[in-house]
N, C-alpha and C positions, 0 to 999 in steps of 0.2 A: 684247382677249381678253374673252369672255364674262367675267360677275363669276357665281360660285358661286350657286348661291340654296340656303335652306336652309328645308324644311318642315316645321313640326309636325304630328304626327300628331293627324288626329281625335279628340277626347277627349270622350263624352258625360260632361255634370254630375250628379253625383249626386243625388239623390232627396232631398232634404230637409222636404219636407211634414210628415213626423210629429213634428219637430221642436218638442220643448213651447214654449210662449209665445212661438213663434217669428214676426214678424209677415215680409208680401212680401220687406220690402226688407231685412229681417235675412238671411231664408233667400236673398236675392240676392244677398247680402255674402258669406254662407258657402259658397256655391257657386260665386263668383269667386275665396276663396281655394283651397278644394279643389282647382279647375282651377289655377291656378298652381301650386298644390304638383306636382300631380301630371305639371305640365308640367317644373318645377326638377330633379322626383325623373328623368323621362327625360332630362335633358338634363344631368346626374349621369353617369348609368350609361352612354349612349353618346357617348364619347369625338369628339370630328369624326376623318375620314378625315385620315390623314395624308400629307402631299405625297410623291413620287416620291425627290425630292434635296432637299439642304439644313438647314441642322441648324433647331432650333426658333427661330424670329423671324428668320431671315434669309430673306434673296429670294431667288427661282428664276425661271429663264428657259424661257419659252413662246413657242412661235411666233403670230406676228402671223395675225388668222384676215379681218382685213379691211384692202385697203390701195388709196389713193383718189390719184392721179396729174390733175396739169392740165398742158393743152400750150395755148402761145401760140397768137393769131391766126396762120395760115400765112404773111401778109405775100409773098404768091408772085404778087402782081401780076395784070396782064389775060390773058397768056400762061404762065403757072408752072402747076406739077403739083406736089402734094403728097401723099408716104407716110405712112402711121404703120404701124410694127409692132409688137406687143405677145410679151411674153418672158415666162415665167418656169419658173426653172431648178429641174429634179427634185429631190424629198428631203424636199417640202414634206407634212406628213400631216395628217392629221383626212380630214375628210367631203369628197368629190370636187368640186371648188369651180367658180366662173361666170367670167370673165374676161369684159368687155365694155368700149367706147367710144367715145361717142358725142356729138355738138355741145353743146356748153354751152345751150342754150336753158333758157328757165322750167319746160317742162312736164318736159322729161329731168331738170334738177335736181331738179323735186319727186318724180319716178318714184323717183332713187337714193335717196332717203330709207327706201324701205323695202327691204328681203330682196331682191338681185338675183338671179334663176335664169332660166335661160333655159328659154324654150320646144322641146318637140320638136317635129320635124317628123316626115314619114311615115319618115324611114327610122333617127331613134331618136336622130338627132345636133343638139348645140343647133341652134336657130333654123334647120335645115332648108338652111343655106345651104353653101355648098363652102368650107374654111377659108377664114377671111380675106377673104370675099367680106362685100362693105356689104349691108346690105338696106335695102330700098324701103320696104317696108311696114311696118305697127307691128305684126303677127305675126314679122317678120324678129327682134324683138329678142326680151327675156326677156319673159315670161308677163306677165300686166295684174295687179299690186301695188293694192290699197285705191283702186281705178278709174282709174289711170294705168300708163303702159307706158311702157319704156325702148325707144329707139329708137337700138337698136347699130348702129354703121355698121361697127365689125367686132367678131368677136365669139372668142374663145383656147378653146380643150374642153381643152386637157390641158396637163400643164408638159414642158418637153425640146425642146417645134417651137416656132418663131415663128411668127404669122400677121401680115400687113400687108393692109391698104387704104388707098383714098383718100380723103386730105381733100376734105371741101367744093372743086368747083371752081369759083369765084368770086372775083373782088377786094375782096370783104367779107367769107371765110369768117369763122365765126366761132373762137373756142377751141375744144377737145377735152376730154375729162375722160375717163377710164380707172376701173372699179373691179375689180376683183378679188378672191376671197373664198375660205376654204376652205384645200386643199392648194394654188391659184394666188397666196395674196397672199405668203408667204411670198418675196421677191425677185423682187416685178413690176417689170418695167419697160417703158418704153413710148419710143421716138424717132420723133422727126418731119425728117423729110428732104424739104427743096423745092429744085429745079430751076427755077431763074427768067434769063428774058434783059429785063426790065424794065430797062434803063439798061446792063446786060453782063451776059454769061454768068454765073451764079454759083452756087454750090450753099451751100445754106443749111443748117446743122442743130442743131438743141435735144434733150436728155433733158429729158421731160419730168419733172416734178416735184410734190411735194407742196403744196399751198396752205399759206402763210404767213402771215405780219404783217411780214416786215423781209426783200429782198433788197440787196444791194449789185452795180452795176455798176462796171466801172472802165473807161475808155476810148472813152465817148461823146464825140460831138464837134457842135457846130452850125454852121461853119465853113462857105466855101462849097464846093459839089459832094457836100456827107458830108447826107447825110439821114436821120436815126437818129428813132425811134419808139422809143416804149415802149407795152408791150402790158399789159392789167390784162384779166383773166378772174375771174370771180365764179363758181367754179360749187358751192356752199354756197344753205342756202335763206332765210339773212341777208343785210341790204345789206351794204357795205361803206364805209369813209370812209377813203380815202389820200391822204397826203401825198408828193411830190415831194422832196427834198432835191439840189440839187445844188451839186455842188463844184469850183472852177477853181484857178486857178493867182492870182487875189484874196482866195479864202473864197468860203463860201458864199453863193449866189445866191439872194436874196431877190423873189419874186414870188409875188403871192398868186391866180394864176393856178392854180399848182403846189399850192394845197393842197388841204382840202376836198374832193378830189374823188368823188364819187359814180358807187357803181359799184351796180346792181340785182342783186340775185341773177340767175341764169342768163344774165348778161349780159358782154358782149367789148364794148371800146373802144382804140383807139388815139390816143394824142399826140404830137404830132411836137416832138422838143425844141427846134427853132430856134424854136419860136412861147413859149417859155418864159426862155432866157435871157439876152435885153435883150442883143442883139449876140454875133457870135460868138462865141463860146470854144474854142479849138483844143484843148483836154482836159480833158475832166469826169469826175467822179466820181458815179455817182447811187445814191440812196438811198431806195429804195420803202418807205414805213412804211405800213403799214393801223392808223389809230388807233381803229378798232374794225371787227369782220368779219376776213375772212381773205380770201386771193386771190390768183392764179398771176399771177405778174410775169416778163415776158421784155423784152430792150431789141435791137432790129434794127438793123445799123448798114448803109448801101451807100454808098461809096463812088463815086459815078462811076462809071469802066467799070474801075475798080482792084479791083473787089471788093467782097462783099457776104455778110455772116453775122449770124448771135446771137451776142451776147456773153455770154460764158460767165458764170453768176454766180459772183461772188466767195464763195468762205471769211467766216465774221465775222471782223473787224476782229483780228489778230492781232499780236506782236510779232516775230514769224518765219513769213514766206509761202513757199511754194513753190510753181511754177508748172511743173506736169509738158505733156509734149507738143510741142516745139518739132522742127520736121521735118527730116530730114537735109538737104534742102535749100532752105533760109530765105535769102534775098536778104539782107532788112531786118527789124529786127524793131526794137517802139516800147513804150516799155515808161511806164506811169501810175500813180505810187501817190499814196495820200492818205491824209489820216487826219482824220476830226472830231475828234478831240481837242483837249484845249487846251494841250497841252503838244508841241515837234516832236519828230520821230523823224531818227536818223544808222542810215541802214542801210550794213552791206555785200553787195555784191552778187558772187553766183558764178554760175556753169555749170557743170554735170556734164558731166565728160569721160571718156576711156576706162581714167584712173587713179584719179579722184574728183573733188568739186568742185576749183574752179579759179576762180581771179582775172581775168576779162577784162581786156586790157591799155587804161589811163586810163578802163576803165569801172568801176574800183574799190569807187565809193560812191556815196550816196542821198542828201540830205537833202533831208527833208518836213516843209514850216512848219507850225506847229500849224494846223489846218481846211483846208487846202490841197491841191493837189494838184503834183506833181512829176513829171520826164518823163527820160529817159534812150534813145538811140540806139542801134541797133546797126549796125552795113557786114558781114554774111558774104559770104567768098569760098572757092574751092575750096580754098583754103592756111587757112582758119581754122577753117572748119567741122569738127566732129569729132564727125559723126554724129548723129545722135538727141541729144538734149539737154532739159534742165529749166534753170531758173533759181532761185534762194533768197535769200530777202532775211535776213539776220538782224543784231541789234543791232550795230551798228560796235564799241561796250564793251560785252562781258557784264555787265561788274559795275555798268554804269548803265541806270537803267532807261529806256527809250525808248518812246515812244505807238506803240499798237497802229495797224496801217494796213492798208488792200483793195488789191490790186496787179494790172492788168490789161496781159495781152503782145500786141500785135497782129503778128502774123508774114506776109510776106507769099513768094511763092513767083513764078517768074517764068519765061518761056517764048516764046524771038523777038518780045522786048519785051512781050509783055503777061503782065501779073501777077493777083495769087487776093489774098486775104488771108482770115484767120482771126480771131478773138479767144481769147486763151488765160484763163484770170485764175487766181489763188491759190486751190489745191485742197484734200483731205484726203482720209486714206490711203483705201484700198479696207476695210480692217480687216479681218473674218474673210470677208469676201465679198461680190463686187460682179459685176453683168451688165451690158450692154449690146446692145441689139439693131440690127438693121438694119445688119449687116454685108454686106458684099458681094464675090464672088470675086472673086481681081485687083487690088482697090480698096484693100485695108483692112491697116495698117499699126495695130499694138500695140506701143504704149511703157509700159515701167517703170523706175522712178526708186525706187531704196532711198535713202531722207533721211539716216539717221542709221548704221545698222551693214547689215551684209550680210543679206541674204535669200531665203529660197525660196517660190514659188507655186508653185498648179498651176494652169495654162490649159487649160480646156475650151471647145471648138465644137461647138454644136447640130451636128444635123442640118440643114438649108436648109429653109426652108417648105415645098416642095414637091418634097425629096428631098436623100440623103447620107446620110451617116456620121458620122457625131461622134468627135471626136477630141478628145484628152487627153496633156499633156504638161504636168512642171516644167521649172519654167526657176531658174536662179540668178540674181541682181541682185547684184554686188559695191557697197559702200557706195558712193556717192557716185556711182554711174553708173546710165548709163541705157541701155537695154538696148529693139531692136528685135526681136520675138517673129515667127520665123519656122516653118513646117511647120504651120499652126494650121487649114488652109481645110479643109473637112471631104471625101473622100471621094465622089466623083460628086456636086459640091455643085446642087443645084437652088431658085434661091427665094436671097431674102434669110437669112445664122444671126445664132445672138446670139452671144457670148464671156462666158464666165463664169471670175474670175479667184478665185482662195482665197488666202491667207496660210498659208504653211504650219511658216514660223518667220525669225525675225530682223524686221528689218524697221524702222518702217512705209516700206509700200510704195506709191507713187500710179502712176495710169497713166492713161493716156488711149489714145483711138482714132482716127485717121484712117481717112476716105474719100477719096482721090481718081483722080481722073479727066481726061481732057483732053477739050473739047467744045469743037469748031472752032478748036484749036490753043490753047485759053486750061486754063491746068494748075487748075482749079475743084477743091477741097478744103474740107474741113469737120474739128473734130477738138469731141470730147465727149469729159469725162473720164467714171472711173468711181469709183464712191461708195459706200461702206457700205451694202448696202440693208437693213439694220435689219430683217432677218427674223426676228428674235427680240428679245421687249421682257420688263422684270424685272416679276415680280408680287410681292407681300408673301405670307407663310405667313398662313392664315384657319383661325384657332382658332373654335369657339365658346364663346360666353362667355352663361350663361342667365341673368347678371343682366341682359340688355337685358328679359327677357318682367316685369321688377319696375321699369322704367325710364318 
């Protein structure tokens, strides 16, 4: 949010020349105080504007007016196709806002640095182009900024429609970056969806996210047939310097390959983890630290011809995970936690079922050695499964304390012997409201998970990018269950919608979304949770105080 600026009014200095024995620099003294007085005396008498809500010295919440999104390398191979659609849900206010994004390169990151708007074209609509359509040219994007222009590959006009385009199609795309500004930042969000037969069919997908300093993965692997990357995107107009940490089922992996690594501003890299941890390791834990800069981190996992996704990033490091999203129909699921800590953790471990959490039977409990990581199995079959599910780690003793830990669920789905798999990992609620884009008719399956006591949302579907109706319904979540959200697809849907979910009381409530799909008889799925979009951030009450003009 803009910071307030506050102006003094033009004050001419009074006339002091006839001032007896008064020499320059007397009468320059006494003309410096006069102007202060007379600035102390207005800044007296006009009180500041007082805020909207809030009593005197407490905080008040304002909507976010700029909000800046990075998506991974598309990782979609020689032959893959990549989406990105961009979302943001009505309600949002101030001044009519930009929505754009566009390849991480050098000269785009230095274009975002300033004011993003877009240019018109002859018929009055940004960048001239038909929604969601890339442009070519450097007119295609927002208007040329202090001699550089942003070169939108798509570009959002209003909040309520999605718009999608295509990533970069190459086997080196690079990263994505997203900004949004106005009544658009207000609950942007952006997904990226690839379609790859590199190694097997597989459908891949990421919410894109804000640039950080600290992600956590859980359920990398370097073993053979698993070939897992991690993706570092710099799109800031600093370097950046990140560190690697990873974690097996010994402690932490020490190799000074993994540190130090430089990353340039407007710049995309990927590292392949088998060239980092000195012999296989059947389950890792990683830990992307930027020890100085900031930077979009994503970790690719593919499997063989078993499957192939993003792994969802973890929650920080907690003493109670919850891992919403687990699909009515899960084969296997494999389940990683860890913890850097120096002290272990004893978790117990449940599932939500159709009466509340619930004890798998001898899958009871967890323990994770201090720095380690630990691994647990599941077998579902039609007699066990019981629908849509979440899983929850929490302390084996409440009343001892236990090291906080990242927990990542890899689920796989199966179909006349070939199987998908997924990456789930430890989430956090929706809170007052969360979106998701790049849904699709047919496809798209809504899971919620009330953690703690009972609860009510209401679920809203756009319109489709390129037609429908939007639709609006509550739904109830009894505690401990989890709950598959049907009647949501919106009305002659056309074009990819988003989902937008609220909290309406009770709660917290997590959710996630499935995509999927069968593509030459192989069941290809993706699941993205949905997250707090933090459309409103606290600001201080701003007095003024006229002894800074005596400071």
């Amino acid at each position: 949010m803009k910071k307030p600026t506050l102006k003094a009014p033009k004050l001419k200095a009074p006339d002091l020349s006839a001032v007896k024995g008064g020499s320059r620099t007397g009468q320059s003294l006494l003309a410096g105080v006069a102007v202060l007085g007379l600035v102390f005396g207005i800044a007296e008498l006009r009180a500041p504007v007082a805020q909207s809500t809030g009593a005197a010295g407490q905080r008040t919440t304002a909507q976010v007016e700029r909000t800046s999104l990075v998506c991974p390398m598309p990782m979609q191979g020689a032959v893959g196709s990549t989406s990105l659609t961009l979302f943001s849900p009505e309600g949002g206010t101030g001044s009519a806002g930009t929505g754009v994004l566009g390849d991480v390169r050098p000269e785009n990151v230095l274009a975002a640095q300033n004011p993003v708007r877009p240019a018109a074209g002859p018929s009055g609509d940004p960048s001239g182009q038909p929604s969601g359509q890339p442009s070519d040219a450097p007119s295609g994007g927002p208007a040329k900024q202090a001699g550089a222009a942003f070169d939108a590959r798509v570009t959002l006009a209003k909040p309520g429609v999605p718009v999608s385009g295509p990533a970069a199609n190459n086997d080196n795309a690079p990263g994505a970056f997203a900004i949004a500004t106005g009544n658009l930042a207000p609950g942007f969000t952006v997904s990226q969806t690839t379609t790859s037969e590199q190694g097997a069919t597989a459908l891949s997908g990421v919410r894109c996210a804000p640039s950080g300093t600290s992600f956590w993965f859980s359920g990398a692997s370097t073993v053979s047939d698993r070939y897992d990357y991690i993706t570092l995107v710099n799109a800031d107009s600093l370097p950046a310097v990140v560190d690697l940490r990873m974690y097996g089922d010994k402690g932490l992996i020490d190799n000074e390959l993994a540190t130090g690594i430089a990353v340039a501003p407007g710049s995309s890299q990927s590292i392949a983890l088998n060239g980092l941890s000195k012999g296989a390791v059947t389950d890792l834990a990683v830990h992307v630290v930027a020890r100085s800069g900031r930077i979009g981190a994503g970790l690719h996992a593919r499997d063989g011809n078993k499957g192939a996704d993003w792994l969802e990033p973890s929650a920080d490091p907690a003493t109670s995970v919850t891992i919403p999203g687990i699909p009515a129909d899960v084969t296997t699921a494999h389940l990683v936690v860890a913890t850097d800590s120096s002290d272990d953790a004893d978790l117990k471990v449940q599932l939500s079922g159709k009466n509340g959490w619930y004890t798998p039977v001898n899958k009871e409990s967890i323990h994770v050695k201090a720095g380690m990581t630990a691994v647990l199995d599941f077998q579902f079959t039609q007699e066990t499964r019981d629908g849509v599910s979440a899983l929850r780690l929490t302390p084996s003793d409440p009343k001892r304390a236990t090291a906080p830990v990242v927990a990542g669920l890899r689920v796989d789905r199966e179909n006349k012997g070939k199987t998908e798999a997924t990456w789930l990992a430890g989430g956090a609620p929706v809170g007052p409201r969360a979106s998701i884009a790049d849904n699709r008719g047919g496809q798209t399956t809504l899971m919620l998970t009330a953690v703690d006591s009972d609860a009510k949302v209401r679920v809203s579907s756009s319109a489709g990018a390129s037609g429908g109706t939007p639709v609006t319904k509550e739904v109830s979540v009894p505690a401990g269950t989890t709950v598959a959200v049907d009647g949501i697809e919106p009305a002659g849907l056309n074009g990819p919608f988003a989902i937008t979910v609220e909290t309406l009381s009770g709660g917290p409530v997590m959710a996630a979304r499935q995509l999927a799909t069968n593509v030459k008889d192989i069941p290809t799925f993706t699941t993205q949770q949905l997250r707090d979009d933090h459309a409103t951030v606290q600001v201080p009450q701003v007095a003024g105080d006229p002894g800074v003009v005596l400071k």
